[in-house]
C-alpha positions in Angstrom: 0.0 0.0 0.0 1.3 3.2 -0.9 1.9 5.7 1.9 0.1 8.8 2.9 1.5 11.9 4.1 5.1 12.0 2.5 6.4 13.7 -0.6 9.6 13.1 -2.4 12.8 16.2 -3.3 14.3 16.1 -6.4 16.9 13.8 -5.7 14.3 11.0 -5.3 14.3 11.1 -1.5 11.3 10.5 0.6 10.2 13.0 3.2 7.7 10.8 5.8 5.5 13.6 6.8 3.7 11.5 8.8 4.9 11.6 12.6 7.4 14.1 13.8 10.5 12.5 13.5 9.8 13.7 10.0 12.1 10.7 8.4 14.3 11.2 4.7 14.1 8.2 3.4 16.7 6.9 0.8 15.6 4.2 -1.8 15.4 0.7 0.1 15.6 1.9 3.7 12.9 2.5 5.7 12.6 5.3 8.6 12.8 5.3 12.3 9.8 3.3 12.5 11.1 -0.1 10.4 7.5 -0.1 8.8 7.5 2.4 5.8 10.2 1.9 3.0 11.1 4.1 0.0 10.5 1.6 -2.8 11.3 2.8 -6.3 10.4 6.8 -6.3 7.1 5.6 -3.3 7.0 5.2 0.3 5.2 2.2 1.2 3.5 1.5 4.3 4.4 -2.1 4.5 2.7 -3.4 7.2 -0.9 -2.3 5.8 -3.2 -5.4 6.9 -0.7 -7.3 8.8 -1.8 -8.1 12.2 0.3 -9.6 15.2 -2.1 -9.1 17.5 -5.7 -9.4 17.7 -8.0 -9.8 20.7 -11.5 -9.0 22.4 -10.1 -6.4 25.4 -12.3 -4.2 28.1 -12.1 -0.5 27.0 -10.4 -0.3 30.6 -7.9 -2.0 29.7 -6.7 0.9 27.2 -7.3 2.5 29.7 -10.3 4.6 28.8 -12.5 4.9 31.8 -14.4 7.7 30.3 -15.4 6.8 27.2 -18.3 3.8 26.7 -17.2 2.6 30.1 -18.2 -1.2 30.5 -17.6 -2.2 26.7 -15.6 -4.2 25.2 -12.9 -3.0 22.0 -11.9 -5.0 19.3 -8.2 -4.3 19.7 -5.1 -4.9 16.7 -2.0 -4.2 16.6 1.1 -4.7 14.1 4.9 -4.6 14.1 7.4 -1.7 14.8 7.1 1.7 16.7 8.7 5.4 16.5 9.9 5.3 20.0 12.4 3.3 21.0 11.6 3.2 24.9 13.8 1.6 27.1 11.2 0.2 29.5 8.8 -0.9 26.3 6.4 -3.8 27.7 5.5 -4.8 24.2 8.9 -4.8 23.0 8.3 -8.2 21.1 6.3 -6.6 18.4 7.2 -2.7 18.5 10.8 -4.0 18.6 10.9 -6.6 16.0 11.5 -6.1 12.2 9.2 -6.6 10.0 10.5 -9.3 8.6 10.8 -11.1 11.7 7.4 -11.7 12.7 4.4 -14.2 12.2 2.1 -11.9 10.9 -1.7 -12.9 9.8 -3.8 -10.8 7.5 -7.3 -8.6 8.3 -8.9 -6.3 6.0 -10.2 -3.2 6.9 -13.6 -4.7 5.9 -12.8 -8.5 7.8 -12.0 -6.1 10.7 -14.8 -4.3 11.2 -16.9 -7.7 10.4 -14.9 -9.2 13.4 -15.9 -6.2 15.7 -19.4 -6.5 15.1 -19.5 -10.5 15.1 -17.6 -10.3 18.7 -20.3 -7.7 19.9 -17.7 -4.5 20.4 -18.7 -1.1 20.6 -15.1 0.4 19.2 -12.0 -0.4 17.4 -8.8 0.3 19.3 -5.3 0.2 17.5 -2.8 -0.6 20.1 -0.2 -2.9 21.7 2.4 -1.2 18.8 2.4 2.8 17.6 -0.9 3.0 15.9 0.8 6.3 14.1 3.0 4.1 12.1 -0.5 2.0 10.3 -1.9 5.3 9.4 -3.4 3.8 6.3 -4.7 0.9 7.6 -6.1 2.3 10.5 -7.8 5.1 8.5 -9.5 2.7 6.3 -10.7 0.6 9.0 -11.5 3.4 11.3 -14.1 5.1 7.9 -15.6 1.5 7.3 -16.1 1.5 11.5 -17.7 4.4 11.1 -20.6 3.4 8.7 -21.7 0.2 11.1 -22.0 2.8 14.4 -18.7 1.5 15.6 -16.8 3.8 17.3 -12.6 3.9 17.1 -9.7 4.5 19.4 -5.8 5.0 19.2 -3.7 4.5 22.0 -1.2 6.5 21.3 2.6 8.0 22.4 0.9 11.2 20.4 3.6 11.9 17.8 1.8 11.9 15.2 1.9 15.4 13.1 -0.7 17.7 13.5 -1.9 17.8 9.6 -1.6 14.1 10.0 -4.1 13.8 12.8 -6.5 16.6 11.4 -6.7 14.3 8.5 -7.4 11.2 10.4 -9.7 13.0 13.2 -13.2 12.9 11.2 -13.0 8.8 11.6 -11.3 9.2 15.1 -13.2 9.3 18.2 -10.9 8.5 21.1 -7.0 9.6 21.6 -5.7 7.7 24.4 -2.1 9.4 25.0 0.9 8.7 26.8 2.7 11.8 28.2 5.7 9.1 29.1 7.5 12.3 31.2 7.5 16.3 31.4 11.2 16.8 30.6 12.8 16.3 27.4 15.7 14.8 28.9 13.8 12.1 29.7 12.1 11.5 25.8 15.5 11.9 24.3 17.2 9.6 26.6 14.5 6.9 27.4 12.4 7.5 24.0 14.9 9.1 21.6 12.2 11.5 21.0 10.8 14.7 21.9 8.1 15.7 24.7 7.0 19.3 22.5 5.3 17.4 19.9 3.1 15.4 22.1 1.9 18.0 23.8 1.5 19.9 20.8 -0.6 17.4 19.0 -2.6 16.9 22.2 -3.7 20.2 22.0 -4.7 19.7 18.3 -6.7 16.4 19.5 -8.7 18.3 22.0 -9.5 21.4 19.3 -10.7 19.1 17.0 -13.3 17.4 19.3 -11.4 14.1 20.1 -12.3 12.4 23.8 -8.6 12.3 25.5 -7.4 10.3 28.3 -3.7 10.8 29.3 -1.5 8.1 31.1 1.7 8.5 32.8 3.8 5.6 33.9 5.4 7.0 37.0 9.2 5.3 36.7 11.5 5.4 40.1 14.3 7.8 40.0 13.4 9.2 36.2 9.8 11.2 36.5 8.2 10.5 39.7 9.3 13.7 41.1 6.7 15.9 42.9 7.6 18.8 40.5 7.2 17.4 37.7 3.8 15.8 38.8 3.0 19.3 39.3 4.2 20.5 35.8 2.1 17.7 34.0 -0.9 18.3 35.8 -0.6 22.5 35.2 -0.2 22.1 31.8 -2.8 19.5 31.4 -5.4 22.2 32.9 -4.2 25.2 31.6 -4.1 23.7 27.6 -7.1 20.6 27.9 -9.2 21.2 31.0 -9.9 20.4 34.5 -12.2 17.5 33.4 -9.5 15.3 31.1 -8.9 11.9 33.1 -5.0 11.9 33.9 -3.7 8.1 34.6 -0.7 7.8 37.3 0.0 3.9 36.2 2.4 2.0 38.2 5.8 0.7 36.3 7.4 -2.7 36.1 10.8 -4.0 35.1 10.6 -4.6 31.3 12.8 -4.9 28.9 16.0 -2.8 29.0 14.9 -1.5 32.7 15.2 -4.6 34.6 17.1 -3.1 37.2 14.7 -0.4 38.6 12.2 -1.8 41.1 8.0 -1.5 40.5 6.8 2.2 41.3 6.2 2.4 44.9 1.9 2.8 46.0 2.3 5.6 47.9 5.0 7.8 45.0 1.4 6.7 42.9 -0.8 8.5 45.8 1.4 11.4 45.9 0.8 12.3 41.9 -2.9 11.5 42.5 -3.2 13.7 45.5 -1.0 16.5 43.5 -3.5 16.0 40.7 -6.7 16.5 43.0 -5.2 19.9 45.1 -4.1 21.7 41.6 -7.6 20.8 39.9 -7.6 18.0 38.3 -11.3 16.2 38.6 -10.6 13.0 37.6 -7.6 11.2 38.5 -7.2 7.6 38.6 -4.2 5.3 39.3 -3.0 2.2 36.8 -1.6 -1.3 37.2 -2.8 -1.3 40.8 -6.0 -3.7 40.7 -8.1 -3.1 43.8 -6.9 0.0 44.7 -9.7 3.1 45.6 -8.3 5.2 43.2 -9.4 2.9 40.1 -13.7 4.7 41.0 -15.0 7.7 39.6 -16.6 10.0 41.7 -18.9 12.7 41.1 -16.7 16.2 41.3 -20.4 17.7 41.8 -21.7 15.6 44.6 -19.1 13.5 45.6 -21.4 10.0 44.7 -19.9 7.2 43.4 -20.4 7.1 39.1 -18.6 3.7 38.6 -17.3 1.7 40.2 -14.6 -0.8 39.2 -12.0 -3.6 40.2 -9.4 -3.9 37.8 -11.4 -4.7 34.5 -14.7 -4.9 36.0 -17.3 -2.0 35.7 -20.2 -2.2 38.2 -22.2 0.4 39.1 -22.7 2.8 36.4 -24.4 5.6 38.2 -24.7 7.7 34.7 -27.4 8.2 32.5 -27.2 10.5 28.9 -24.0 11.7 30.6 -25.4 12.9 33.7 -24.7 11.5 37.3 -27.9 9.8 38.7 -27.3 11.7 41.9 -27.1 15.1 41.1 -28.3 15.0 37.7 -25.2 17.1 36.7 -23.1 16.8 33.3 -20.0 14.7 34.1 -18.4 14.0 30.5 -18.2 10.6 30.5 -19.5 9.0 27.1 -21.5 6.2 28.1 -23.1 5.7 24.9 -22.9 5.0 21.2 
C-alpha cells in the first residue's frame, strides 16, 4: 500500500510527513519506525493489513475509563514503533523487524466484520504505535464508522498535526501517553521529543477528540513531585480540568530490569497532587483493587462507577449525567 503523508525532493528522496521525526528516506531503507520503506520513487507502508495481534479487550484495559465505560474494543496491533523506549512492555512486536514476525492478514472490511460479530462497541489500535499503520487504520476506522462502531488510538501522540486533522473525522478517542515532562527524559528513554506530544494533544482536543492521558510513573526518572505538578498544570491550563490523567504504576521490562516496581504511595502522591491543583478525575494504573481505580462525582461526591481492575459495576450515569445530582459529568456512556 502506498503511503500517505510524504512527498519526495528532487533527488528521489522521501520525506515521511507523517509523525514528527519527519524521516528522509533513501531508496530501500525505511525510517525510524522499520515499517515504511522508500520503494522505487514511493514510500510504502508495508505493514498495511498485517496483524500480530488481535484480541477482544475491556475498554479499561486501554485504559479509557471515560469513554463507553463497560464495553468491550476490538483491539489490533502490528509490528514496529517510533519510539524506541527503554522500559517498552510490548517490546516483542514494536521491537521486532518486519521481517521477523508471524504476521496474519485482516482487511479493513474482515476487521470491522470481526468487531461487530464479537459484539464490540469500538475499534482500538494498540499494543504497537498506531501512528506508524496510518493507512490501515484510517480505512478501518471510515468502514467502522458506517456500522455505528466507534474507534480509538492509544497513542505516544507523535503523530503530526496535519496528520491527525486528517485522520480526526474517523477518530473518536485519543488515548495518549505523556511518558515524562522533561525532554531529557524522551530523548534519553524514547529518543524522542516531549513538544510534539503536547502539541498534537492540544490539536486532539481542538478538534473534538475524547482524551485520556497516562503517565507511567518510573523510580528515580519522573516521579518527582515537581514534575507531577508540571504535568498536571499544563494538562489544565491547555485541555481542561475535566480530562482523566492516569498515574499507572511501572514494572521491570525490557531494558529496565534493574529499577524496582513504582512504589503505592509515589502513585498516591501524583494522585493527591492532581486533586489539590484541579484536576477532577484522576485515577491510578496497574494497581487492581486500589480506591483510586472509582470515579466520583466532582459535583456531589457519589460514586459514578465503580470498578476492580477490568470490571465495571455500578454505572451511576445516564445520557451523561450522574444519577445523583443529575449534573453533566463527561463521560460517554453511549454510542
Amino acid at each position: 500500500m502506498e503511503a500517505r503523508h510524504y512527498s519526495r525532493d528532487d533527488a528521489g528522496i522521501m520525506h515521511c510527513n507523517l509523525c514528527n521525526h519527519h524521516c528522509k528516506i533513501s531508496d530501500t531503507k525505511t525510517g525510524i519506525c522499520g515499517v515504511r520503506r522508500s520503494i522505487r520513487g514511493e514510500l510504502i507502508a508495508e505493514t498495511y493489513g498485517r496483524v500480530t495481534a488481535e484480541a477482544v479487550d475491556p475498554i479499561e484495559k486501554k485504559p479509557l475509563f471515560h469513554f463507553l465505560p463497560g464495553t468491550t474494543s476490538y483491539s489490533l496491533g502490528s509490528a514496529g514503533c517510533n519510539f524506541s523506549c527503554s522500559h517498552c512492555q510490548n517490546w516483542h512486536i514494536s521491537h521486532a523487524s518486519f521481517d521477523s514476525m508471524m504476521m496474519k492478514t485482516i482487511s479493513p472490511e474482515e476487521g470491522v466484520k470481526r468487531a461487530i460479530s464479537k459484539g464490540c462497541s469500538s475499534i482500538s489500535w494498540t499494543y504497537n504505535e498506531p501512528t506508524i499503520w496510518f493507512e490501515y487504520t484510517q480505512d478501518m476506522a471510515r468502514l467502522a464508522h458506517q456500522q455505528g462502531l466507534k474507534t480509538v488510538y492509544v497513542t505516544n501522540g507523535y503523530m503530526t498535526e496535519d496528520a491527525l486533522t486528517d485522520l480526526a473525522p474517523d477518530l473518536d478517542a485519543w488515548r495518549v501517553d505523556i511518558k515524562a515532562f522533561t525532554e531529557e527524559f524522551y530523548h534519553k528513554v524514547c529518543r524522542a521529543k516531549l513538544q510534539p506530544v503536547l502539541d498534537t494533544t492540544i490539536r486532539a482536543k481542538e478538534l473534538g477528540l475524547h482524551i485520556e492521558i497516562v503517565n507511567l510513573i518510573i523510580p528515580g526518572l519522573n516521579d518527582s513531585p515537581e514534575e507531577t505538578t508540571k504535568l498536571v498544570s499544563w494538562v489544565i491550563d491547555n485541555l481542561g480540568p475535566d480530562i482523566p490523567v492516569h498515574f499507572t504504576r511501572f514494572h521491570p521490562d525490557f531494558q529496565m530490569q534493574e529499577i524496582n516496581a513504582t512504589p503505592i504511595r509515589t502513585l498516591e502522591k501524583a494522585f493527591h497532587i492532581a486533586k489539590e491543583k484541579g484536576i477532577r478525575y484522576p485515577y491510578l494504573g496497574n494497581v487492581p483493587g486500589h480506591e483510586f481505580e472509582q470515579t466520583w462525582c466532582p459535583h456531589c461526591s457519589n460514586l459514578l462507577i465503580g470498578r476492580t481492575g477490568y470490571t465495571v459495576n455500578p454505572i451511576h450515569i445516564k445520557d451523561g449525567r450522574c444519577t445523583h445530582c443529575g449534573k453533566q459529568t463527561g463521560i460517554i456512556t453511549r454510542l
